[in-house]
N, C-alpha and C positions, 0 to 999 in steps of 0.2 A: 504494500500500500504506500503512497505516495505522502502520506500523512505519518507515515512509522517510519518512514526514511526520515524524510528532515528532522524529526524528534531525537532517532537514533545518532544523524549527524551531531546532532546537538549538545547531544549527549559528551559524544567525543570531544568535540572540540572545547565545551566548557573546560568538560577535566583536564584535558590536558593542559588548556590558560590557568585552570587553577592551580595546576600542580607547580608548573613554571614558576609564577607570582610569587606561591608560598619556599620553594626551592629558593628565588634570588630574597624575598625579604629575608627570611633566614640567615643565609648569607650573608647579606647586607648589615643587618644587626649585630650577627657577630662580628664583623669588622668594625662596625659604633662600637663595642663594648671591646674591642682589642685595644684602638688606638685610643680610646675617650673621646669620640668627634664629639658627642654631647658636654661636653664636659669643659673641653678646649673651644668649643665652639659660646658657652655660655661666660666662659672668661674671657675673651676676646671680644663679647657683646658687651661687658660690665665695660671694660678699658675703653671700650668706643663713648660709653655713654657718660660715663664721668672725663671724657680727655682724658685719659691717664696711658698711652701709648706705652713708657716706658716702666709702668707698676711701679713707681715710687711713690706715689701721690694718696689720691682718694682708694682709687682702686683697690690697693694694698690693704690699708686700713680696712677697707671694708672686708677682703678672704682672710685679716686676721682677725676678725670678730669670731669668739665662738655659736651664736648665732645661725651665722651664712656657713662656716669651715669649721664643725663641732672637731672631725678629727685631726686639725691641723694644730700645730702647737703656736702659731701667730710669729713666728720668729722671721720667717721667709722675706728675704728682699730685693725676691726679684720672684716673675712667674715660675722659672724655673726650679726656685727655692721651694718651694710649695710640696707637704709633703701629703696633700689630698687636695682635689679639687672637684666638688661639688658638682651635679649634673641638673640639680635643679633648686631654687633660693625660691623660700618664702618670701612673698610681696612686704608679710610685714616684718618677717627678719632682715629683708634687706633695709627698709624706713627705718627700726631702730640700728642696725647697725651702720648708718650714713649719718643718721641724727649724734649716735654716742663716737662717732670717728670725730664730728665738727666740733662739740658743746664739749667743753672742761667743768664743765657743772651740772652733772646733773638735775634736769628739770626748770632750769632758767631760763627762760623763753629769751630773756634781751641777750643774756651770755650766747645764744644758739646764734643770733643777731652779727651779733662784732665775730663769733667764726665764721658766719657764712661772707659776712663783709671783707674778712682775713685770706680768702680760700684766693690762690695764684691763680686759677686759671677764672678769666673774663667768662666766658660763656657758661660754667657750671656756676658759677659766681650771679649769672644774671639770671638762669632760670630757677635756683635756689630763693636768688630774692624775692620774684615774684611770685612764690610758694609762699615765702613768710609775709610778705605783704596783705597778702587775699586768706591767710590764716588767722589774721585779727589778731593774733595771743593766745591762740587757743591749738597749745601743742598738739591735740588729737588732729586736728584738721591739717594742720601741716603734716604731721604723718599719713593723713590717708591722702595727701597732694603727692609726696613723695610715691608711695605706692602706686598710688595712678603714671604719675611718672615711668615707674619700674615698669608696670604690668604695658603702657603702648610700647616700649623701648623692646621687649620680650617677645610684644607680636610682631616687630618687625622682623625680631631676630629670627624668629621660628618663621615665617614665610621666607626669607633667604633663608634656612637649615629646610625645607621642605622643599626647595627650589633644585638644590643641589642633592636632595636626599632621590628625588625624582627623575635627576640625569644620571647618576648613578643607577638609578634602578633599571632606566632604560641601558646602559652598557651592561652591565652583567647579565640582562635577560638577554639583549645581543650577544656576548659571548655565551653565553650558557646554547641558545637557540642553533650557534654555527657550530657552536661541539658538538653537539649531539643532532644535528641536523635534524631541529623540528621547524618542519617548514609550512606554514600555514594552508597555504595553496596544496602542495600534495596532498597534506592530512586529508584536505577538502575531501580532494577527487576519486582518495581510499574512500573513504568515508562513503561518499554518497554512492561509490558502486559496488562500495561492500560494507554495506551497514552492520550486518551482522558483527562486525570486530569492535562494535561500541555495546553491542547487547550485554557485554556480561558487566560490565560497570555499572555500581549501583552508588547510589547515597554515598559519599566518604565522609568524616567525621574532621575532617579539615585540618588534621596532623600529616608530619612527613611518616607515618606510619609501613610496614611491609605491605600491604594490601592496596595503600593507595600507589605505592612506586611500584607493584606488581601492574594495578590497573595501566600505570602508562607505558609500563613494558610491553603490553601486551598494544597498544598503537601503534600504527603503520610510521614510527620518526629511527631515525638512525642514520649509519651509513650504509651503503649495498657495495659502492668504489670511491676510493679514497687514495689519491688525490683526484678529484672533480675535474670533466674539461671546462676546460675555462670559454664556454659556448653560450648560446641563447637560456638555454636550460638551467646553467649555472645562474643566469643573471635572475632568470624567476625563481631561482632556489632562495638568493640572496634577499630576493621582493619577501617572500615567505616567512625568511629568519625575520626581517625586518618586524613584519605583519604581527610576528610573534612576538618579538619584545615591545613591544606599541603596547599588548593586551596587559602585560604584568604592571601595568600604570596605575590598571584600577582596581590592585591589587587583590590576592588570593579572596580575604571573606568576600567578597563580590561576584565572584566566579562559583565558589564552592555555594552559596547561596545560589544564583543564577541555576545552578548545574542539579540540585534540589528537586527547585522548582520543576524541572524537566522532568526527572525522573519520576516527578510525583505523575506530571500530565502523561508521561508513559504509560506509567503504571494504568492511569484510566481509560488507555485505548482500548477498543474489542480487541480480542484474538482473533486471528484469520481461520476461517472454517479449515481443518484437515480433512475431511471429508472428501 
């Protein structure tokens, strides 16, 4: 039936974008959690946001709060010194710990005053002051000004970290897709004239598990001749890997959800009479 083929296609090609997705995020992650991208990426965002380029300034002060850097001993004078560095700062540990870097007196609003007035750098100098200005004297309000501060400076930071989290995802599913030559277009054209080789794939539960790398073993991707002629053929191969690291964009739960849904509407087609 013309209605069980395209399902069954369907069926294939989700799993297999799913399995890709969840293979390079994986991936992907464990290389964030090898280097600290998260981490080196949010200290680098602080040092943009207070000017502090070379961590001797605000910056500093602020990763030796215990606070912001519970496991750092605050000694560090330089990035590099740092013997932890944090992958994510409370909005309002970071407010008290900017507040207790400037103010030599606790809880003196005028003393917060003459240090922010004291502070070297002109631009954290001007946007500090029009914090304490529109805060009236009312140090809670200047800390939730700060915070707000913190929290748009964070969403910039994380749209560039999601920018770059996303070109990367697209290279790895590109190398992933020309190792193992899964190529969109072929998959297709197995698929739709041999459907039966997505039949046995059901539901996966959305882990790198045996059953779900069995499932995409058992799809028409690989190599048959290696090295490839470098001809017309090749060039649609290269269209395909392409095709395929495109899809890892919208990442595995999208697909494994997608891929679901399919197999639910499988599930409810007639069987074809045997008779």
């Amino acid at each position: 039936m013309f209605g069980s083929t395209v399902l069954e296609v369907a069926v294939g090609l989700t799993f297999c974008y799913a399995t890709v997705a969840l293979i390079v995020s994986t991936v992907q992650e464990a290389i964030a959690s090898a280097l600290q991208l998260r981490a080196r990426s949010l200290l680098n965002g602080i040092k943009s946001m207070l000017n502090d380029p070379g961590f001797g300034a605000l910056a500093r002060a602020v990763y030796g709060h215990a606070l912001v850097n519970p496991h750092d001993d605050g000694t560090g004078h330089s990035h590099a010194g740092l013997r932890s560095r944090p992958a994510y700062i409370e909005p309002a540990h970071f407010a008290i710990a900017l507040i207790e870097s400037i103010q030599t007196i606790p809880g003196d609003y005028e003393q917060l005053g003459r240090g922010i007035d004291a502070l070297p750098d002109p631009q954290v100098k001007r946007t500090l002051q029009g914090m304490y200005q529109r805060a009236g004297g009312d140090m809670d309000a200047f800390r939730k000004g700060v915070e707000g501060w913190f929290n748009s400076a964070m969403d910039r930071l994380a749209g560039a970290y999601k920018r770059r989290a996303m070109l990367a995802s697209l290279l790895l599913s590109l190398l992933l897709a020309a190792l193992f030559n899964i190529d969109s277009i072929h998959l297709f054209r197995t698929l739709w004239t041999h459907p039966a080789l997505a039949a046995q794939i059901d539901a996966a539960n959305g882990g790198l598990d045996p059953a779900t790398l069995a499932g995409l073993s058992a799809l028409p991707i690989g190599w048959t001749q290696f090295p490839p002629a470098l001809d017309g053929r090749f060039a649609l191969m290269v269209a395909g890997w392409i095709l395929t690291a495109s899809t890892a964009l919208f990442g595995a739960p999208f697909w494994f959800d997608l891929m679901k849904r399919t197999v639910q509407v499988r599930g409810t087609e007639p069987k074809p009479d045997t008779d």
